[in-house]
C-alpha positions as CSV (number, residue, x, y, z in Angstrom):
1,X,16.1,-19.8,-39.2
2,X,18.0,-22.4,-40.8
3,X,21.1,-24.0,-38.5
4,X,22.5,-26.8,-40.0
5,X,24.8,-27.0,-36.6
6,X,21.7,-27.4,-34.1
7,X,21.3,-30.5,-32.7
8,X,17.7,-32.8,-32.6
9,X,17.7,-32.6,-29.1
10,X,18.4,-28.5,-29.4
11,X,15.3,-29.1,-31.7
12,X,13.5,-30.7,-29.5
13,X,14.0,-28.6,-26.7
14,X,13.1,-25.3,-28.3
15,X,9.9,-26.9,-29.4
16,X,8.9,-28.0,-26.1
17,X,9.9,-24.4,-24.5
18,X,7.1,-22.6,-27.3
19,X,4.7,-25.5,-27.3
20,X,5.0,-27.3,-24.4
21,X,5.3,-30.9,-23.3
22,X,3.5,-33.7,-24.9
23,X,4.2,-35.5,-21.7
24,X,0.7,-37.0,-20.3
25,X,-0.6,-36.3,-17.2
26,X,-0.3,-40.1,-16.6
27,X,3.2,-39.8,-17.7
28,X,4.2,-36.9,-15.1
29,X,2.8,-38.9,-12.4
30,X,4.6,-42.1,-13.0
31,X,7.5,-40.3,-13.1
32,X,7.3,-38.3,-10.0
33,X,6.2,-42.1,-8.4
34,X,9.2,-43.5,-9.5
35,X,11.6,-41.0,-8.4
36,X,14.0,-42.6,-5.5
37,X,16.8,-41.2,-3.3
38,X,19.9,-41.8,-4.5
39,X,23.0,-43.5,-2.9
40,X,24.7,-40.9,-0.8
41,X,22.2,-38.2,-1.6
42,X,20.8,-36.6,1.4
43,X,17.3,-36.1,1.7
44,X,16.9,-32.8,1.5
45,X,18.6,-32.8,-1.9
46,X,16.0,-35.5,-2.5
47,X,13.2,-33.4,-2.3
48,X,14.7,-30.6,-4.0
49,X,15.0,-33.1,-6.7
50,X,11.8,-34.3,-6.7
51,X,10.0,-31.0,-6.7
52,X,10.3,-30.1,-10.4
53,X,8.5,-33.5,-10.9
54,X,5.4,-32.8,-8.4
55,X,4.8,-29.2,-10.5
56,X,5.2,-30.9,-13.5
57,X,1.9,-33.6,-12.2
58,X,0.1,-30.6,-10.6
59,X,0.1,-28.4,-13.7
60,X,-0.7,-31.3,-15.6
61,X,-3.4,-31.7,-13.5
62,X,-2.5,-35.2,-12.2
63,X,-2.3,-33.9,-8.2
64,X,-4.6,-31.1,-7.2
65,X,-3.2,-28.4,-5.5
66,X,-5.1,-29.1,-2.4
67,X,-3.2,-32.1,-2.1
68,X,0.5,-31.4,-3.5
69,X,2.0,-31.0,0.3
70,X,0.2,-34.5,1.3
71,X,1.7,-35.9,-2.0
72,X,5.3,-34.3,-1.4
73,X,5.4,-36.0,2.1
74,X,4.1,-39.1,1.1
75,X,6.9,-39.4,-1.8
76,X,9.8,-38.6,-0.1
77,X,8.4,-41.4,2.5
78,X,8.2,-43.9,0.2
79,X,11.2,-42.9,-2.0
80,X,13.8,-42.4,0.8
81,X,16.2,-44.8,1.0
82,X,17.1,-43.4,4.2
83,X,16.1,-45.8,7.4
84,X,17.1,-43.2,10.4
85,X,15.6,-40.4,12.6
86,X,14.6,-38.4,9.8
87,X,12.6,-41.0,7.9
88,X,10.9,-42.1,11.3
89,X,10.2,-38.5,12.0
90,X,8.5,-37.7,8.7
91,X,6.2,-41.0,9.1
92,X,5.5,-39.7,12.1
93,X,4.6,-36.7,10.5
94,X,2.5,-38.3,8.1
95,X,0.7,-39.8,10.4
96,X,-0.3,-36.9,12.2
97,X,-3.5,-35.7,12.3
98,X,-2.6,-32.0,11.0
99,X,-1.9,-30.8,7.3
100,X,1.1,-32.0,5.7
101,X,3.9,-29.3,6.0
102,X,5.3,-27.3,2.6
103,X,8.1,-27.5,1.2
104,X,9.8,-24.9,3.0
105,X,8.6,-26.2,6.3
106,X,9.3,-30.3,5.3
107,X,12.7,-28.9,3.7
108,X,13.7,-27.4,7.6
109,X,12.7,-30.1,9.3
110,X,15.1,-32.3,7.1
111,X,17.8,-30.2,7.4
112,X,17.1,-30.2,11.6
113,X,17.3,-33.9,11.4
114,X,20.5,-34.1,8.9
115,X,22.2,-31.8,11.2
116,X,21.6,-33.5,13.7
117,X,23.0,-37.2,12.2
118,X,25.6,-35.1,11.2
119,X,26.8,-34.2,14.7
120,X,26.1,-37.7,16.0
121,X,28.6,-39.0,13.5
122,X,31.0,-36.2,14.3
123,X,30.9,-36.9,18.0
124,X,29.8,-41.1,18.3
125,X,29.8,-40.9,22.4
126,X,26.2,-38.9,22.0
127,X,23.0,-40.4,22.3
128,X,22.1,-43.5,20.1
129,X,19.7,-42.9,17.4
130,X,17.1,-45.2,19.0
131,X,17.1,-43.3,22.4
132,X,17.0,-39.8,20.5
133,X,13.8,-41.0,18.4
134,X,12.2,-42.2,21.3
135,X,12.6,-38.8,22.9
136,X,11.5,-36.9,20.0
137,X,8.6,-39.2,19.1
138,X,7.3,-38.6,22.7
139,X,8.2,-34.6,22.4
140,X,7.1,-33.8,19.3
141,X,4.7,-36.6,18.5
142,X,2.1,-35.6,20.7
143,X,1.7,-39.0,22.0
144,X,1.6,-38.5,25.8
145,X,-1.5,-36.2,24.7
146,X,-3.2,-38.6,22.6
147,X,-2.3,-41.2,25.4
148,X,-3.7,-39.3,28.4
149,X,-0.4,-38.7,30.1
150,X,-0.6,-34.5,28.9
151,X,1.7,-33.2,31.9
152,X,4.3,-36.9,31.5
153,X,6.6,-35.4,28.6
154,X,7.1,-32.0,29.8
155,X,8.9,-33.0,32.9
156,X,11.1,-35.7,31.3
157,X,12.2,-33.9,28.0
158,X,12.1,-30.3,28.8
């Protein structure tokens, strides 16, 4: 019908919802590439954030679907501007020899690690965050495995 009261970008928008989007694959990709972390924005907002984008590359075809957990992880990495416990626990993670967690799974162990910054700054007399990564990157690294030291970490950190 004829609206002389709709808008171009009302325009715009319908047409894109019938006919889809003439963004490129290429296009899709860059954008999800250059998608950062915000100031003040915690990370698991981030990737909430960012996931619209990585559906938009896979159904576009840029990312497989094989790979779309292993691209996930490897985004938020790079676009976190986040430089505690949480970002050294998810390049641990990515360095791991074991499949890339989901988005449900990544999403949790963000929120673990938030939750846990956000009771060190409630309570400052805790554990610094230096001693708590070395703990966890022992625990839950599997580096006294890979090391040869299998029965070292359980004593310590259980």
């Amino acid at each position: 019908s004829n609206n002389p009261a709709i808008t171009t970008a009302e325009c715009l928008k319908a047409l894109e919802q019938v006919f889809g989007s003439v963004e490129s694959s290429r296009d899709a990709q860059i954008k999800f590439l250059n998608t950062y972390q915000n100031p003040g924005e915690k990370l698991s907002a981030y990737v909430i954030r960012l996931e619209p984008l990585l559906q938009k590359v896979v159904e576009k075809g840029a990312i497989d679907k094989d790979n779309v957990n292993q691209a996930r992880l490897e985004q938020v990495i790079a676009g976190a501007n986040h430089s505690g416990a949480i970002r050294r626990q998810l390049w641990l993670t990515g360095a791991g020899e074991g499949p890339a967690p989901n988005l449900f799974q990544l999403l949790v162990q963000i929120r673990e690690e938030e939750a846990k910054e956000e009771e060190e700054e409630a309570d400052p007399h805790q554990t610094n965050g230096s001693q708590m990564w070395n703990s966890t990157f022992i625990k839950d690294s599997g580096y006294m495995d890979r090391i040869g030291y299998s029965n070292c970490g359980s004593s310590i950190f259980s």
